[in-house]
Structure formats: C-alpha cells, structure tokens
C-alpha positions, 0 to 999 in steps of 0.5 A: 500500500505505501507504492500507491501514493508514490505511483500515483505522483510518478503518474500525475508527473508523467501526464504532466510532462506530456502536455506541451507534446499533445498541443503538436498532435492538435495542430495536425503536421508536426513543425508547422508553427505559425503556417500551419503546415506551408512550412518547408520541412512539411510533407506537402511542401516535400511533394515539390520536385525541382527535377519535374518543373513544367510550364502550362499556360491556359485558363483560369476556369476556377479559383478555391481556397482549400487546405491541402492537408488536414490541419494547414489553413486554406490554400489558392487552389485553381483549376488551369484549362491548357492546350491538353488539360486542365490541371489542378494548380496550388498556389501557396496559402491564402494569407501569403497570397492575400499580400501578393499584388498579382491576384487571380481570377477565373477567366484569367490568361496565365503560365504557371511554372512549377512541380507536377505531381499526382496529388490525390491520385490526380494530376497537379501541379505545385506553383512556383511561378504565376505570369499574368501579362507582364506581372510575375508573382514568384512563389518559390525559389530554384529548389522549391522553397516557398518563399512565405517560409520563416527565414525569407 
C-alpha cells in the first residue's frame, strides 16, 4: 500500500510532462508553427520536385481556397484549362497570397511554372511561378522553397 501514493505522483508527473507534446498532435503536421503546415520541412511542401518543373499556360476556369492537408489553413487552389488539360494548380496559402499584388481570377490568361505531381491520385501541379501579362508573382525559389517560409 505505501507504492500507491508514490505511483500515483510518478503518474500525475508523467501526464504532466506530456502536455506541451499533445498541443503538436492538435495542430495536425508536426513543425508547422505559425503556417500551419506551408512550412518547408512539411510533407506537402516535400511533394515539390525541382527535377519535374513544367510550364502550362491556359485558363483560369476556377479559383478555391482549400487546405491541402488536414490541419494547414486554406490554400489558392485553381483549376488551369491548357492546350491538353486542365490541371489542378496550388498556389501557396491564402494569407501569403492575400499580400501578393498579382491576384487571380477565373477567366484569367496565365503560365504557371512549377512541380507536377499526382496529388490525390490526380494530376497537379505545385506553383512556383504565376505570369499574368507582364506581372510575375514568384512563389518559390530554384529548389522549391516557398518563399512565405520563416527565414525569407
């Protein structure tokens, strides 16, 4: 009887301990800080690929804001109409591109720059460029860092 108390103790200490850790698993993606999950390191950041970058010009036929993955705050998601599809393009998040002077919008002309992937078992491209006329919104760097990561 006189190991209760002190198991009891060593297990009130031991959730207390784990507190700061459950806060992590509440937000969704560990490391995601004050982005949500646009930070680099996430894994929906690590799906961009600098050795599969494609250009596709088009259409704008749709423009949404989602969250790509459970727990990241919204995304500018766009459907883009080219020549031979149309493409699911991601931007970047809507708090980022909320900044950018370049905006747009369904019926836009645009060429997008960026990864191809399969995203949900579909075709899409993560942007790190986005041309309108003779405005060029830069969304991540030569080797795919988004450029709203802390440090930048």
């Amino acid at each position: 009887m006189r190991h209760i108390p002190s198991l009891l103790i060593s297990l009130f200490i031991a959730i207390l301990l784990m507190i700061p850790y459950s806060s992590f698993s509440q937000r969704g993606m560990k490391g995601q800080g004050r982005n949500h999950g646009w930070n680099t390191g996430t894994q929906y950041n690590r799906l961009y690929d600098k050795n599969k970058v494609v250009t596709i010009s088009g259409d704008v036929s749709a423009v949404d804001t989602l969250p790509p993955e459970k727990g990241m705050r919204g995304g500018i998601h766009i459907m883009l109409k080219g020549e031979k599809e149309t493409v699911s393009v991601h931007l970047g998040p809507s708090w980022f591109l909320e900044k950018q002077k370049l905006k747009v919008a369904a019926g836009d002309k645009i060429t997008v720059t960026g990864s191809r992937i399969t995203y949900q078992d579909k075709p899409a491209i993560i942007a790190a460029e986005v041309k309108k006329g003779d405005e060029l919104l830069k969304l991540r760097d030569d080797n795919g860092r988004p450029l709203w990561s802390r440090g930048k």
